[in-house]
N, C-alpha and C positions, 0 to 999 in steps of 0.2 A: 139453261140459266145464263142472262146477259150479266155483261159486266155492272150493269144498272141494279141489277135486280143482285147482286152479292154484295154480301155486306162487306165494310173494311176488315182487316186482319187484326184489329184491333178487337173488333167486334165480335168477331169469330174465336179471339182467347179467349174472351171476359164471356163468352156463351158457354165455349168448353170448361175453364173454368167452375162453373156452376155445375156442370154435370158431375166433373170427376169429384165436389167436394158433397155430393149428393148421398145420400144414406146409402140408395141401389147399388153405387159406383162403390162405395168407399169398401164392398166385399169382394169385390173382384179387382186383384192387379192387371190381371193379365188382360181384360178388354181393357183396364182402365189406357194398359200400355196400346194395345190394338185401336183404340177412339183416336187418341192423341198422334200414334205417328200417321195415320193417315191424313189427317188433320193439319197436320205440318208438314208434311209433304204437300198436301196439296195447295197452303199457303205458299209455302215455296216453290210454285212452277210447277212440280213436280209429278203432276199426276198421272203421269204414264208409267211410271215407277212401280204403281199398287198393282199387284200383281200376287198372287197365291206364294210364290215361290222368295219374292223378296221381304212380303209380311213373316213367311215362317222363318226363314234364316234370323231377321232381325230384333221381331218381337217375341218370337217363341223359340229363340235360340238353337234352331235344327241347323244340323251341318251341309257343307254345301252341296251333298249330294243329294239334299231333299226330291224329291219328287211332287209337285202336285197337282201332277193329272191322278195317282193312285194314292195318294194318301189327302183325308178330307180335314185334316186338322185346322187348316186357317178356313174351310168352309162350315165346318161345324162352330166354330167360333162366329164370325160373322152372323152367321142364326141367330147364335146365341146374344149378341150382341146389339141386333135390329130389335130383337123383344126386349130387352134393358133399356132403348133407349125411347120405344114407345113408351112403355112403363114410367120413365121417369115423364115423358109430356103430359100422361093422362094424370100425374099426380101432382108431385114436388114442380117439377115444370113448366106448370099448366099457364102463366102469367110470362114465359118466356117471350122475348119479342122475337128470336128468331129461333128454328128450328132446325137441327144438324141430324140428317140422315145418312143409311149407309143404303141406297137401292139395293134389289136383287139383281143378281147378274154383273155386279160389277164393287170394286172397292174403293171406288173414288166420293168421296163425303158432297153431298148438294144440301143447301139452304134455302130453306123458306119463309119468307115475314108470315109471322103468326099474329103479327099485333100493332102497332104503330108505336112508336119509340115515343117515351116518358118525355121528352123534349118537346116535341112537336105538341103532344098533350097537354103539357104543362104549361107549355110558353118558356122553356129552360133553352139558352143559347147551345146550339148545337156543339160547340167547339169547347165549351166544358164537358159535356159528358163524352169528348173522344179523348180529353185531357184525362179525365178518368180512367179510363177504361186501357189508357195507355201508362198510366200507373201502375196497374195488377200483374202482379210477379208472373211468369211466363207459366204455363201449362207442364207437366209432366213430358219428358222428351227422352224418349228410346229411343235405340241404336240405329242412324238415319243411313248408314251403307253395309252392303252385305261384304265389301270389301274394299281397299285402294281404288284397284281398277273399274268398280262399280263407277266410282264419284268420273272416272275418266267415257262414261258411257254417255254416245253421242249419239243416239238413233237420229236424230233428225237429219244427220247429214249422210245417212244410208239414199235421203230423195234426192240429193245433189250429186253427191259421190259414188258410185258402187263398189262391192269389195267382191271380185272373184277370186279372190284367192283364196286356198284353201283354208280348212279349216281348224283350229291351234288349240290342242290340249293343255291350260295354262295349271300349273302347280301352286295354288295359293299357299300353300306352306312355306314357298320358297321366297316370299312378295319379300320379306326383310332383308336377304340375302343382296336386294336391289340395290343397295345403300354402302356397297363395299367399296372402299380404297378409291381411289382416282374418281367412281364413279357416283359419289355424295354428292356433289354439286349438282349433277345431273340426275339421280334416281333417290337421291338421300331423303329419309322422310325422319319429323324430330322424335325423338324418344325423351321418355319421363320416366323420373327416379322415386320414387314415393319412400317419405321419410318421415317414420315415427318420433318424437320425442319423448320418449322415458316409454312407462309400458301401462297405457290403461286401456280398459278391454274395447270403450266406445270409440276410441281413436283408431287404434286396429281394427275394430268392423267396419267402420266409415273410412278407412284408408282400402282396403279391401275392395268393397264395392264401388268406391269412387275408380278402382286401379279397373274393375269389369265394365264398369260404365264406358272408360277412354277407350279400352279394347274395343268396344262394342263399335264405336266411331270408325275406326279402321283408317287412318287417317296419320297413325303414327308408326315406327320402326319397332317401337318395342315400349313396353309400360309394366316395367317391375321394380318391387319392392325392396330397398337399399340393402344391397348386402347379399344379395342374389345373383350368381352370375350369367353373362351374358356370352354369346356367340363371339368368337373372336373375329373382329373386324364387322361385326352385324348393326354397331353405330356411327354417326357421325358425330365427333365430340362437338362440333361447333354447333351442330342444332340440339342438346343435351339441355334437360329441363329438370326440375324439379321442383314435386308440390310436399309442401313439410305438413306433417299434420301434427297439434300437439294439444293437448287437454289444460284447461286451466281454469283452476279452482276458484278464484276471485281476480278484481271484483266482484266479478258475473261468472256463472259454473260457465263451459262451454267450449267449442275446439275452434282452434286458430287453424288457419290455412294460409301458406305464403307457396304461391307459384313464382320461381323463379327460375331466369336462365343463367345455367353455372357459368361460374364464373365471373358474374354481374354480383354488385352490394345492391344495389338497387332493385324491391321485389317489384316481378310484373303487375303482379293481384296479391291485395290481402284481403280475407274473408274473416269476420267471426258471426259463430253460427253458434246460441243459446241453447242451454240444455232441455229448456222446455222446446226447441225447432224438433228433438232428437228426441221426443219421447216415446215414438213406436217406430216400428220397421217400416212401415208405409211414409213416415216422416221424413225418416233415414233416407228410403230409397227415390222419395222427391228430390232430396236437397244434391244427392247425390248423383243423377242423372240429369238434373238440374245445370248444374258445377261444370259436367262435364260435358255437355253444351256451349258454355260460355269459356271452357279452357280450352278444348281441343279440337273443335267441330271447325268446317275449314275457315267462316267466321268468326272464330273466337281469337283467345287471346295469345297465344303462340303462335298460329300464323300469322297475325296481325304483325306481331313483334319481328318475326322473320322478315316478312315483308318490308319492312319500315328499316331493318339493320342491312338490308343487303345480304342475306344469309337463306333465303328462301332457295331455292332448288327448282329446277324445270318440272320436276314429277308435280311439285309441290305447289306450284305457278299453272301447271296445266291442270289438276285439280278444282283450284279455285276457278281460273278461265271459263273450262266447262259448267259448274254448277254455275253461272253467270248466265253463261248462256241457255241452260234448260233453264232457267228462271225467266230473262228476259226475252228469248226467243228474237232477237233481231239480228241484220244483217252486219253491226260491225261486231257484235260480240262474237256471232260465228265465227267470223276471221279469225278473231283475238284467239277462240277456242283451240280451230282447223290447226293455226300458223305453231299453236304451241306445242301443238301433240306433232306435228310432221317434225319439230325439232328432237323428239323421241327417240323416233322410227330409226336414225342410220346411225345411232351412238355405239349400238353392240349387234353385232352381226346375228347371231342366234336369239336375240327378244326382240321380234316386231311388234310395232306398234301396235296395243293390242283395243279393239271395241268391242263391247257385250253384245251377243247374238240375242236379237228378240223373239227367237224361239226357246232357247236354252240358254238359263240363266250361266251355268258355266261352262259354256262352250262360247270359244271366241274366235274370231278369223284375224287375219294377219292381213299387211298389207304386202 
């Protein structure tokens, strides 16, 4: 598929879209999650990523010691998921202009013109119906890293660089531990405080799921529930966040959300979110992976605000860098990437710089 022949990204949600609000889709969460992050991954750059082993950590929530050369779980889905989506073409579908596949042998999503776009047909100016299309609330969005050092995985620079060095049993349990004392500035990542107000049952379950959602990102130091304690010295108060959730009966039934950073009057984000948005679990668990997409993903709205106060961190900054760079694939983003992670490598003697092994997802070598 040329660059010619793929649609825009705009195109490509308002396609998705349509599927996941599809009768076929709307029984199954878990392709619905399996369409959409591959989908997004691979609008973002990202499609070297879709791999058996980082669709099961992410979408089917298996721990990191998954295996998948012996266990079929995200292949047996995938089956399942190629027959769902012929099904919806030959039916509901059938009128689509473009067509989203999963090939065999591979998880990376290709597109096909099934039909010539309603503009060109019509005589409709092109630049409205991308206006459109660029209006439709974003897609469904699971958990886009199997962990921190995921987002820090640079294979491309394995063809530039090589790494003989041996190879580094890394502890993911210990990733928060990164963020201690002296070394926040440098390894600190932000942490979120989740805060009820008064006690209703749908603000606790949507506080809940939002608080799984941001784990899922991996992206932050910690993400618990006010009043919950935490490791001593396991955060940096200066990157310390919180999202308040609270219910409110009138005018409109519905839950308020204010993200803010402590310490700040001024909230970063407020949300309100209607009781009929909240009328089933499937609603819930859109608005709420949704959210935490646009809070905590390395684009969103906490690193953004880091970034902009001077409060961002190296781990934090080489994060972002990298996913730049597997997105834009050029020659000064590399740099930008290479130069940020080398500033890593000589801060603490026993954690080398560490990059994901494209054999084994958690096995990583040192420089």
């Amino acid at each position: 598929m040329t660059p010619a022949e793929r649609p825009c990204d705009a195109a490509i949600r308002s396609a998705l879209g349509r599927i996941l609000d599809s009768k076929s889709f709307q029984r199954s969460e878990r392709l619905r999650a399996f369409l959409t992050y591959v989908v997004e991954k691979e609008i973002a750059g990202e499609a070297g990523q879709l791999k058996g082993y980082s669709i099961a950590v992410d979408v089917f929530g298996r721990s990191q010691a998954f295996d998948a050369d012996s266990d079929p779980l995200v292949r047996v889905h995938a089956g399942k998921l190629r027959k769902l989506l012929k099904g919806f073409y030959d039916a509901e579908g059938a009128g689509e202009e473009w067509q989203i596949s999963i090939p065999k042998g591979t998880y990376v999503p290709e597109y096909r013109r099934l039909r010539e776009p309603a503009a060109e047909r019509l005589g409709e100016p092109a630049t409205n119906a991308r206006d459109r299309l660029s209006r439709r609330r974003p897609a469904w969005q699971p958990s886009p890293f199997s962990s921190p050092w995921a987002v820090l995985t640079v294979l491309p620079l394995l063809l530039f660089t090589p790494l003989p060095s041996p190879k580094v049993a890394l502890d993911f349990g210990a990733e928060a531990k990164l963020a201690n004392g002296p070394m926040a500035a440098v390894r600190g990542l932000p942490s979120v405080s989740f805060v009820i107000d008064g006690e209703h049952g749908t603000a606790e379950h949507f506080a809940a799921l939002l608080r799984a959602a941001a784990l899922r990102h991996r992206t932050l130091a910690a993400a618990e529930v006010a009043g919950t304690s935490h490791p001593a010295g396991s955060m940096d108060s200066a990157l310390a966040f919180s999202v308040k959730v609270d219910w409110h009966d009138s005018p409109e039934p519905g839950l308020r959300l204010t993200l803010s950073h402590n310490g700040e009057r001024v909230p970063l984000r407020q949300e309100f979110i209607g009781a009929q948005q909240l009328a089933n679990e499937s609603d819930i668990l859109y608005k709420t992976t949704s959210l935490a997409a646009q809070f905590f993903a390395l684009n969103g709205e906490i690193y953004a605000h880091a970034a902009t106060e001077g409060l961002q961190s190296t781990l934090m900054r080489c994060m972002v860098t990298t996913a730049r760079y597997k997105k834009l694939l050029t020659r000064d983003a590399f740099q930008e990437a290479w130069t940020c992670q080398q500033e890593l490598a000589p801060l603490k003697g026993d954690e080398p710089l560490f990059i994901l092994s494209s054999k084994k997802q958690n096995e990583l070598f040192s420089h």
